[in-house]
VOTOR-926455 format. One record per residue: residue in one letter; x, y, z of N, C-alpha, C, O, CB in turn. Coordinates in steps of 0.1 Angstrom, whole numbers, always signed. Glycine has a CB too. Example, Ala and Ser with C-alpha at 12.3 -4.5 7.8 and 13.67 -1.06 7.14 Angstrom:
<sites>
- a|+132|-57|+78|+123|-45|+78|+132|-33|+78|+142|-33|+85|+113|-45|+90
- s|+128|-22|+71|+137|-11|+71|+129|+0|+79|+134|+11|+80|+141|-6|+57
</sites>
This chain:
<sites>
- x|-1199|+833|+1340|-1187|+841|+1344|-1180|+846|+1331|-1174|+857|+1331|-1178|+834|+1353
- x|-1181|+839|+1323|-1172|+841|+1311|-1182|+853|+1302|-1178|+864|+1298|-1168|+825|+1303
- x|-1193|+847|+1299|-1206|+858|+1297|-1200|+872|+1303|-1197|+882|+1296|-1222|+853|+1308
- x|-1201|+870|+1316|-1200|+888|+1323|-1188|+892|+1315|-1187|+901|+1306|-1196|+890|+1345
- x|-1176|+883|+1320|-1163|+892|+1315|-1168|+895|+1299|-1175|+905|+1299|-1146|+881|+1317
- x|-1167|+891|+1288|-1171|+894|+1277|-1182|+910|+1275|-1178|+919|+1268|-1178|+881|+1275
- x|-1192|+908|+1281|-1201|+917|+1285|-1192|+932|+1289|-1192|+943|+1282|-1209|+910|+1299
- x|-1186|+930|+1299|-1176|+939|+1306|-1165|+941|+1296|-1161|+953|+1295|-1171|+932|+1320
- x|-1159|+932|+1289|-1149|+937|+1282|-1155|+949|+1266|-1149|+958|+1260|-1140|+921|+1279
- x|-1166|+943|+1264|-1174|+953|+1252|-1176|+963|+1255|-1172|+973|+1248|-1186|+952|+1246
- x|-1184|+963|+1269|-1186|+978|+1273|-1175|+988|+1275|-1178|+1000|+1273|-1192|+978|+1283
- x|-1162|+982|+1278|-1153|+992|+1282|-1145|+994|+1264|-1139|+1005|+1261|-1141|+985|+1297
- x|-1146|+989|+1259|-1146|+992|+1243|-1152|+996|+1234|-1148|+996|+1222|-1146|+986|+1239
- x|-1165|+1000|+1241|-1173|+1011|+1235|-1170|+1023|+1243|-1169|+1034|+1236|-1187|+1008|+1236
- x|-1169|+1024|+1255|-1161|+1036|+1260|-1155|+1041|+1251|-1159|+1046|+1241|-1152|+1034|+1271
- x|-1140|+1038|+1255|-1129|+1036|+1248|-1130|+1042|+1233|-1123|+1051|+1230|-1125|+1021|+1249
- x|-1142|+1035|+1224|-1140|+1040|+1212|-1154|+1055|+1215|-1159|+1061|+1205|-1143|+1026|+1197
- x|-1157|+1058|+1222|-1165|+1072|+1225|-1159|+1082|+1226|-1161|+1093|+1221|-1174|+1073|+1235
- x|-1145|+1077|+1237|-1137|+1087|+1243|-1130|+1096|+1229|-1130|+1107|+1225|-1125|+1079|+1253
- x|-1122|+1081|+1225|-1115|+1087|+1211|-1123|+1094|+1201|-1119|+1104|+1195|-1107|+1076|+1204
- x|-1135|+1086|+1197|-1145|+1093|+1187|-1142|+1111|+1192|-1136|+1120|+1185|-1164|+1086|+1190
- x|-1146|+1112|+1206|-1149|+1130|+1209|-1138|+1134|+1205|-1139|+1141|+1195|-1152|+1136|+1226
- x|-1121|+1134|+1212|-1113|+1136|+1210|-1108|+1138|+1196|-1100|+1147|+1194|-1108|+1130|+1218
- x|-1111|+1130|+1187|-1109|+1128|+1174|-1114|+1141|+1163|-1108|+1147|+1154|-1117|+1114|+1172
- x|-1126|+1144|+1168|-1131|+1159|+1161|-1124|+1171|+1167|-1125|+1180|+1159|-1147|+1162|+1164
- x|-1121|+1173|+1175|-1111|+1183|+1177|-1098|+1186|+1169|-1089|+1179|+1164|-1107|+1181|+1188
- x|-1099|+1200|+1169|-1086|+1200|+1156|-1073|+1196|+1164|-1071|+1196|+1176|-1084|+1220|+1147
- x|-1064|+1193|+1155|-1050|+1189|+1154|-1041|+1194|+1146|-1045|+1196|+1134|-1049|+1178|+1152
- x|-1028|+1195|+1149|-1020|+1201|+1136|-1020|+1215|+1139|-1015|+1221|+1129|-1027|+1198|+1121
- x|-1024|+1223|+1149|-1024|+1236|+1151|-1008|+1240|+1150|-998|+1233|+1153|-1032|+1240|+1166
- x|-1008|+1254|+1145|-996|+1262|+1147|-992|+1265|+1160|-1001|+1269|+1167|-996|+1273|+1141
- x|-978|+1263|+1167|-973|+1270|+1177|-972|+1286|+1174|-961|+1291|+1171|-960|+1264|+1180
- x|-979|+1291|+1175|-977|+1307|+1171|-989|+1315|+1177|-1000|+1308|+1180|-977|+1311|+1152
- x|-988|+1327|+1178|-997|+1339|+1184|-1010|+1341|+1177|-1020|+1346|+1180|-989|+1353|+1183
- x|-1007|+1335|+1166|-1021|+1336|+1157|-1030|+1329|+1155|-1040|+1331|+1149|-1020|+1337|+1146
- x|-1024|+1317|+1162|-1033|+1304|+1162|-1042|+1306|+1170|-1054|+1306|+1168|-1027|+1292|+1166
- x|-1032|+1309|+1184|-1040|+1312|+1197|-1051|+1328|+1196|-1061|+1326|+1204|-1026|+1314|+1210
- x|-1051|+1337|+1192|-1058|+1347|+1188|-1068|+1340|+1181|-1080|+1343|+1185|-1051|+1356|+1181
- x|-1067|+1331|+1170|-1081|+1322|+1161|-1088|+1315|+1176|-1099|+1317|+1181|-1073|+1304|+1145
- x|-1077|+1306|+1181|-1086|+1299|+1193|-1097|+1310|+1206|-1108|+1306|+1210|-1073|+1290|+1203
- x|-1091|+1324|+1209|-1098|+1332|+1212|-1111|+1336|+1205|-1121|+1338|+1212|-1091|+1339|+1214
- x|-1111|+1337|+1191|-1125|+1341|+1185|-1132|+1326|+1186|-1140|+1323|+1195|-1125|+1348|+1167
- x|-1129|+1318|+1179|-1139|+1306|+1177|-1142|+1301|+1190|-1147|+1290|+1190|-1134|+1293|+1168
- x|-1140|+1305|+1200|-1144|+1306|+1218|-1152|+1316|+1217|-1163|+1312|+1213|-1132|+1311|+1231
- x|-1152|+1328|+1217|-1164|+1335|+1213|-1175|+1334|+1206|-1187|+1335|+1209|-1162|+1342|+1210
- x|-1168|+1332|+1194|-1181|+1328|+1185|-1190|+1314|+1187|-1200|+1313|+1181|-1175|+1326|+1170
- x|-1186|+1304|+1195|-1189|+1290|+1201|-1197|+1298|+1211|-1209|+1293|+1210|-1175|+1279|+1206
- x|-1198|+1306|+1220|-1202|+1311|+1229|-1215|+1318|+1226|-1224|+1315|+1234|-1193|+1319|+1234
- x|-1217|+1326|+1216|-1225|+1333|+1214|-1235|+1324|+1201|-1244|+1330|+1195|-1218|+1346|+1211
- x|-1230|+1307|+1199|-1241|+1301|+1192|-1244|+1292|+1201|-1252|+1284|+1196|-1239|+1295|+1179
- x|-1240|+1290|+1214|-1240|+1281|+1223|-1239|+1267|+1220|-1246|+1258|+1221|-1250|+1281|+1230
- x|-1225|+1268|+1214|-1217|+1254|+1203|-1205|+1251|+1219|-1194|+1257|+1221|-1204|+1262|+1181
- x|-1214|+1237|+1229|-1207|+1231|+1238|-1196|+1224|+1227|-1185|+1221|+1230|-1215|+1221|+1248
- x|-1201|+1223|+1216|-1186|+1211|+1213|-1172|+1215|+1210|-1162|+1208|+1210|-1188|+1201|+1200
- x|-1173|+1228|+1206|-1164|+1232|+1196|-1159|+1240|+1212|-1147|+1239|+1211|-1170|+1241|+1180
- x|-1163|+1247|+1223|-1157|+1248|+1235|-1151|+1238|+1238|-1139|+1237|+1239|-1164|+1252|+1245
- x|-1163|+1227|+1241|-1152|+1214|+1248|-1140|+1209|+1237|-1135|+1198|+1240|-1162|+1198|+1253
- x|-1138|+1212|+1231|-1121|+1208|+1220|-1112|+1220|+1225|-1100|+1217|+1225|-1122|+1209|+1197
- x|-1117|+1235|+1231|-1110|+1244|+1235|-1103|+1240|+1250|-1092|+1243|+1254|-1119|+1255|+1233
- x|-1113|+1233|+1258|-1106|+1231|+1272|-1103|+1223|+1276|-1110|+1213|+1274|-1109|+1235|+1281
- x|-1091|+1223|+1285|-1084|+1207|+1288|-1094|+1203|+1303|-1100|+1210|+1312|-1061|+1208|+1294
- x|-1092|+1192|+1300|-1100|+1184|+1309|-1097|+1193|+1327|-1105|+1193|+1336|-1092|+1166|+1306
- x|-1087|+1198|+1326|-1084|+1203|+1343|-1085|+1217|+1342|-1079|+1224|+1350|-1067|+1199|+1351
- x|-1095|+1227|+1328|-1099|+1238|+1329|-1103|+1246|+1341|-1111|+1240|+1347|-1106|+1237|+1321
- x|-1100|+1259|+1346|-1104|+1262|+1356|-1108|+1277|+1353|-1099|+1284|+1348|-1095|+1259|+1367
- x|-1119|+1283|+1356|-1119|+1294|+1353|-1126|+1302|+1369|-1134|+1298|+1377|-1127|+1296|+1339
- x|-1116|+1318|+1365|-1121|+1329|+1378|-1131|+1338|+1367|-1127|+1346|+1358|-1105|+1342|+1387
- x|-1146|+1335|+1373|-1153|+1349|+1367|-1154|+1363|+1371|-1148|+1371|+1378|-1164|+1346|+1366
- x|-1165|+1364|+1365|-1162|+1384|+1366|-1167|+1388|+1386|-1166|+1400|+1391|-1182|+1398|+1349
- x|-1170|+1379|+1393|-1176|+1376|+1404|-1165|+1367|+1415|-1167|+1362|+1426|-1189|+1369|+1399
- x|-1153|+1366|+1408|-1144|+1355|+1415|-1146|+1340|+1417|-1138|+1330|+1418|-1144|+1360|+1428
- x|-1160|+1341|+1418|-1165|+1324|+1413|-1153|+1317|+1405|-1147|+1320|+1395|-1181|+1323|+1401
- x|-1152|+1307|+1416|-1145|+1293|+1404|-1154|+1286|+1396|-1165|+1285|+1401|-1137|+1281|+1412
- x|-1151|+1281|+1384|-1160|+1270|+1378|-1147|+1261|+1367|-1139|+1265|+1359|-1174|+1279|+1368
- x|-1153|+1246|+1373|-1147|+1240|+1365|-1145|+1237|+1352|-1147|+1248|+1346|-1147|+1235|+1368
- x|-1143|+1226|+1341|-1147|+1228|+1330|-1160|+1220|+1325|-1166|+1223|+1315|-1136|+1225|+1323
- x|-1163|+1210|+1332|-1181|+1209|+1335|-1186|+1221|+1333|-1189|+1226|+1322|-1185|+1205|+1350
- x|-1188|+1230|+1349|-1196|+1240|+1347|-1196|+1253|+1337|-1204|+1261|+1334|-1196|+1244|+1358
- x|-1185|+1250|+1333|-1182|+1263|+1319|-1188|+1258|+1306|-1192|+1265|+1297|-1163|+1265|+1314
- x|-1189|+1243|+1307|-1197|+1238|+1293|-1212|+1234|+1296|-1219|+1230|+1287|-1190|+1224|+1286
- x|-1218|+1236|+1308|-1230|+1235|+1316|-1233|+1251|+1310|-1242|+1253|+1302|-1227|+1231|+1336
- x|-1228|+1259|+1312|-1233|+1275|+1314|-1232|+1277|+1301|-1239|+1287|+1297|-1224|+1286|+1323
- x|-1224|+1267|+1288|-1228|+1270|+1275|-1241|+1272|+1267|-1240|+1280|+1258|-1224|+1262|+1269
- x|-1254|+1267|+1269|-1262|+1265|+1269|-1274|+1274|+1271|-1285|+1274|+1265|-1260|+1259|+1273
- x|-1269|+1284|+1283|-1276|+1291|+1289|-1281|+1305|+1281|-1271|+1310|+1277|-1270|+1291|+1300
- x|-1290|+1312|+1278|-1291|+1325|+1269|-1279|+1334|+1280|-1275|+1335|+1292|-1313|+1333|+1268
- x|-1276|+1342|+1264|-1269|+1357|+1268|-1278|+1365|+1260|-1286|+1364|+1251|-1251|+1360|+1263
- x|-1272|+1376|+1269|-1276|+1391|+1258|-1267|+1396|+1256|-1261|+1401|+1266|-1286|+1403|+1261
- x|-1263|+1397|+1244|-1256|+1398|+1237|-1249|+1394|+1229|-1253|+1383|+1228|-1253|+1400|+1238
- x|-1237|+1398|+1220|-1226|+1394|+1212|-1215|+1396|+1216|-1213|+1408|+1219|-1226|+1398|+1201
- x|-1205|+1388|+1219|-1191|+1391|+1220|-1186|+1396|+1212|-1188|+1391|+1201|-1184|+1385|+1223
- x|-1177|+1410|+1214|-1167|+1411|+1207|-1157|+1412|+1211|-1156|+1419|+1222|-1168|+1418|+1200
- x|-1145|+1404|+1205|-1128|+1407|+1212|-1121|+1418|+1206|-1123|+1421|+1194|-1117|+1393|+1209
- x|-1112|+1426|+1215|-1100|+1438|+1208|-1093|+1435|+1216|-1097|+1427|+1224|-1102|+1456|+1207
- x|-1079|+1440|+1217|-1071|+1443|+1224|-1063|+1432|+1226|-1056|+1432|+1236|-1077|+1449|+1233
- x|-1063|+1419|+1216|-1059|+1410|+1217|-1041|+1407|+1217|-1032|+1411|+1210|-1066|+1405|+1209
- x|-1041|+1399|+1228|-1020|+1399|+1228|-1018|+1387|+1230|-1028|+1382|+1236|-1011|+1406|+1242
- x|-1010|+1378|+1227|-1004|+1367|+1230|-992|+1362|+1230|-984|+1363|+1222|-1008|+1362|+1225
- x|-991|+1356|+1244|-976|+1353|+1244|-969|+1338|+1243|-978|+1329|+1243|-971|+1358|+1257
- x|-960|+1335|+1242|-959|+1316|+1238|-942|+1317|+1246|-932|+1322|+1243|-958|+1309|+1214
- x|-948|+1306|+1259|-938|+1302|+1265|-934|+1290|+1262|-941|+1282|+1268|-939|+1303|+1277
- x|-926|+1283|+1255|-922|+1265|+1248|-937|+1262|+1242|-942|+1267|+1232|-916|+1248|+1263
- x|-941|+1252|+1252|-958|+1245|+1254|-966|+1252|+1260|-977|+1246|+1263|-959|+1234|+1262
- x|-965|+1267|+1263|-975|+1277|+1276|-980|+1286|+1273|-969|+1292|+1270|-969|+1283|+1287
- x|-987|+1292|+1271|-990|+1305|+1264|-1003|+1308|+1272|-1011|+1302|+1278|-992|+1304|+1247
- x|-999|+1327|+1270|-1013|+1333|+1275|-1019|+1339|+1265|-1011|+1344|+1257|-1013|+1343|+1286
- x|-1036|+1342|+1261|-1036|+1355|+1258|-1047|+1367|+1267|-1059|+1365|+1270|-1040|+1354|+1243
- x|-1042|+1378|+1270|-1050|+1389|+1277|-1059|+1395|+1262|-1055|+1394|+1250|-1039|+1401|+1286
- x|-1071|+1401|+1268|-1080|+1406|+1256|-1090|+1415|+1266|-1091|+1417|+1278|-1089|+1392|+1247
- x|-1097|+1421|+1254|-1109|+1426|+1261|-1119|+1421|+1255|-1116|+1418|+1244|-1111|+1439|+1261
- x|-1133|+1418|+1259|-1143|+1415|+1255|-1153|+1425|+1254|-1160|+1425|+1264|-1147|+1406|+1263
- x|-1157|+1432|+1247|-1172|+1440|+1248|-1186|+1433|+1244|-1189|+1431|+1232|-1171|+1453|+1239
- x|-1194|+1431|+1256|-1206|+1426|+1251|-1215|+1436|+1245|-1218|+1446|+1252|-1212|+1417|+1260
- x|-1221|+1433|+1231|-1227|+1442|+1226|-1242|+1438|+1224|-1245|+1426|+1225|-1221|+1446|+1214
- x|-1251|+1449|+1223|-1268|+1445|+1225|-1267|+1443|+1213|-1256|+1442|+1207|-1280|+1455|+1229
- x|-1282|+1440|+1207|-1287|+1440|+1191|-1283|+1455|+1186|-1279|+1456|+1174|-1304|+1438|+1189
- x|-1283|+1462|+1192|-1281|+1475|+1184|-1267|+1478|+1183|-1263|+1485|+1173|-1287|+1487|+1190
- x|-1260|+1474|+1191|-1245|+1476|+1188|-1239|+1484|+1199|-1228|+1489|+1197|-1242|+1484|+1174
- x|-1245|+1484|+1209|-1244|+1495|+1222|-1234|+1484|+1230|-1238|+1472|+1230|-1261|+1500|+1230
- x|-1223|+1488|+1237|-1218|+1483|+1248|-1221|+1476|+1260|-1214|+1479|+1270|-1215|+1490|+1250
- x|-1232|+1465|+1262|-1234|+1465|+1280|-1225|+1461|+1287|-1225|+1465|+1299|-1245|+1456|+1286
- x|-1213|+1453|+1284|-1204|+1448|+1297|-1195|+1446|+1289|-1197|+1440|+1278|-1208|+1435|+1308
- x|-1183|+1450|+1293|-1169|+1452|+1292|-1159|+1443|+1305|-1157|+1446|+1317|-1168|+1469|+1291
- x|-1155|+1433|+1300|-1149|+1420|+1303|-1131|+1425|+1297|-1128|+1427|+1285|-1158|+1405|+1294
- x|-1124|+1426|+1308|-1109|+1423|+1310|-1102|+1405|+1306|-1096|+1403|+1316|-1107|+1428|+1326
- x|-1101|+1398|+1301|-1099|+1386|+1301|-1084|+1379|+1300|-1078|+1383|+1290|-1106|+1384|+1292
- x|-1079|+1371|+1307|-1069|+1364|+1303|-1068|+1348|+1305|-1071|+1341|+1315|-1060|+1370|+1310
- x|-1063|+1342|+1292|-1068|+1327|+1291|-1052|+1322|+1289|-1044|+1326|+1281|-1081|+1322|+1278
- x|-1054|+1311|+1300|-1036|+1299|+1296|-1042|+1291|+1290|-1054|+1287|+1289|-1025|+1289|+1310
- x|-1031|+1288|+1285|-1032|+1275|+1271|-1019|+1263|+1273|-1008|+1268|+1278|-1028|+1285|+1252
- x|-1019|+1254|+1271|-1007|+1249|+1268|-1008|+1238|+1256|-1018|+1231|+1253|-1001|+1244|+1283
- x|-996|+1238|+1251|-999|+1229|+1238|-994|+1214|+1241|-983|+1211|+1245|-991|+1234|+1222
- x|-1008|+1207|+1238|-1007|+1194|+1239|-1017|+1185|+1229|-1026|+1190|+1223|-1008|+1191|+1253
- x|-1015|+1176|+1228|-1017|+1168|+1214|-1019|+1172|+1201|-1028|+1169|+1193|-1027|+1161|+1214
- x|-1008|+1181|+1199|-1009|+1187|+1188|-1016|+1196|+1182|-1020|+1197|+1170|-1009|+1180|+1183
- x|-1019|+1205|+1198|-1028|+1214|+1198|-1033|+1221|+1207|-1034|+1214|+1218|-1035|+1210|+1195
- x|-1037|+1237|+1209|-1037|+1240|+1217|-1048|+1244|+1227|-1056|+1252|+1222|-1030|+1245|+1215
- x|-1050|+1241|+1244|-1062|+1238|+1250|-1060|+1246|+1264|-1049|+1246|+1271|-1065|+1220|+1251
- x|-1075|+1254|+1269|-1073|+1264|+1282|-1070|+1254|+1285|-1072|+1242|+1281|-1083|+1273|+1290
- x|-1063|+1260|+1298|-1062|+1249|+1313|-1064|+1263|+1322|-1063|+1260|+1334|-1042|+1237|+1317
- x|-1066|+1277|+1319|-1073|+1286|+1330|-1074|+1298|+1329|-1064|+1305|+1325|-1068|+1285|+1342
- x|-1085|+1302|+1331|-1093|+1317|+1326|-1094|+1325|+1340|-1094|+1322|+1351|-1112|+1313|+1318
- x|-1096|+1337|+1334|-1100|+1352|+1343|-1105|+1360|+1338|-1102|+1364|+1327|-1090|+1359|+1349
- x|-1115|+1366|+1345|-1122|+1376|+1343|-1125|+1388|+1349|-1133|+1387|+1358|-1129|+1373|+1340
- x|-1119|+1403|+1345|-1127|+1411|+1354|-1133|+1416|+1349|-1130|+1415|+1337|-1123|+1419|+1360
- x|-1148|+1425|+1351|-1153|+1432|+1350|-1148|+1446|+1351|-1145|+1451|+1361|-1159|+1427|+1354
- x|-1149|+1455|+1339|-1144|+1469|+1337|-1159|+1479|+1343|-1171|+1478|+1342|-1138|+1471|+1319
- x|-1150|+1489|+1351|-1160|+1494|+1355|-1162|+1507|+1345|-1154|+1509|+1335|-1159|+1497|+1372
- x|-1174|+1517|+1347|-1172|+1529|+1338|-1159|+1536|+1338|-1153|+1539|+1328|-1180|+1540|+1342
- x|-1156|+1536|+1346|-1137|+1545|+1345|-1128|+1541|+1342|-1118|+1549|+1338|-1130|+1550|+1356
- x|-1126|+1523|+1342|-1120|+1520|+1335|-1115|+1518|+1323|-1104|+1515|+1318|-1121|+1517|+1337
- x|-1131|+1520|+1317|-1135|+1519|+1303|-1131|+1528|+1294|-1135|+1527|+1282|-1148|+1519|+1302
</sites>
């Protein structure tokens, strides 16, 4: 009996030091400012388009929720599940704004996905919440529309 508990008490102390290990590589010390959050919008992109799950999962809080260009919900599982997956294309962000409520912040953007040649295929409306916590700032919920030709 004493065996098990022992047994049982290591294992949850290897948890324990896995959890913090992950948490630990994520940056800290971020600025409260518009510019931070604009950096955290590209290195989301750019994480996106090398299919870098880690450097997304330091971007989203554990209760991430995102609306895609389809209305689909997906949680932050399935958003780091779909990291993985091939795109065509490259993201690029413009149109970037950001706002900072205390700990809350949004930023709206546009996304243009571009072929190898540099041609337009899909043009993405986007807006991502953030709120700052551990000394740093992490989605807690995304949107997406799809821009049609006329909007474009």
């Amino acid at each position: 009996m004493a065996r098990n508990f022992r047994f049982q008490a290591l294992l949850i102390a290897i948890i324990l030091a896995c959890v913090a290990g992950a948490s630990a590589s994520c940056p800290t010390g971020q600025a409260k400012d518009e510019n931070t959050l604009l950096q955290q919008e590209e290195s989301w992109a750019k994480a996106l388009d090398e299919h870098d799950a880690m450097t997304i999962g330091c971007l989203l809080a554990d209760e991430f929720q995102d609306a895609d260009v389809n209305g689909a919900l997906h949680d932050r599982a399935e958003a780091l599940a779909h990291v993985s997956q091939a795109r065509r294309g490259v993201n690029h962000l413009s149109e970037m704004k950001a706002r900072i409520y205390d700990d809350t912040a949004f930023v709206r953007g546009l996304n243009r996905v571009l072929d190898a040649s540099g041609k337009v295929t899909t043009s993405v409306r986007f807006t991502d919440i953030f709120v700052y916590r551990d000394d740093r700032w992490q989605a807690v919920a995304g949107q997406e529309t799809l821009l049609t030709k006329k909007a474009q």
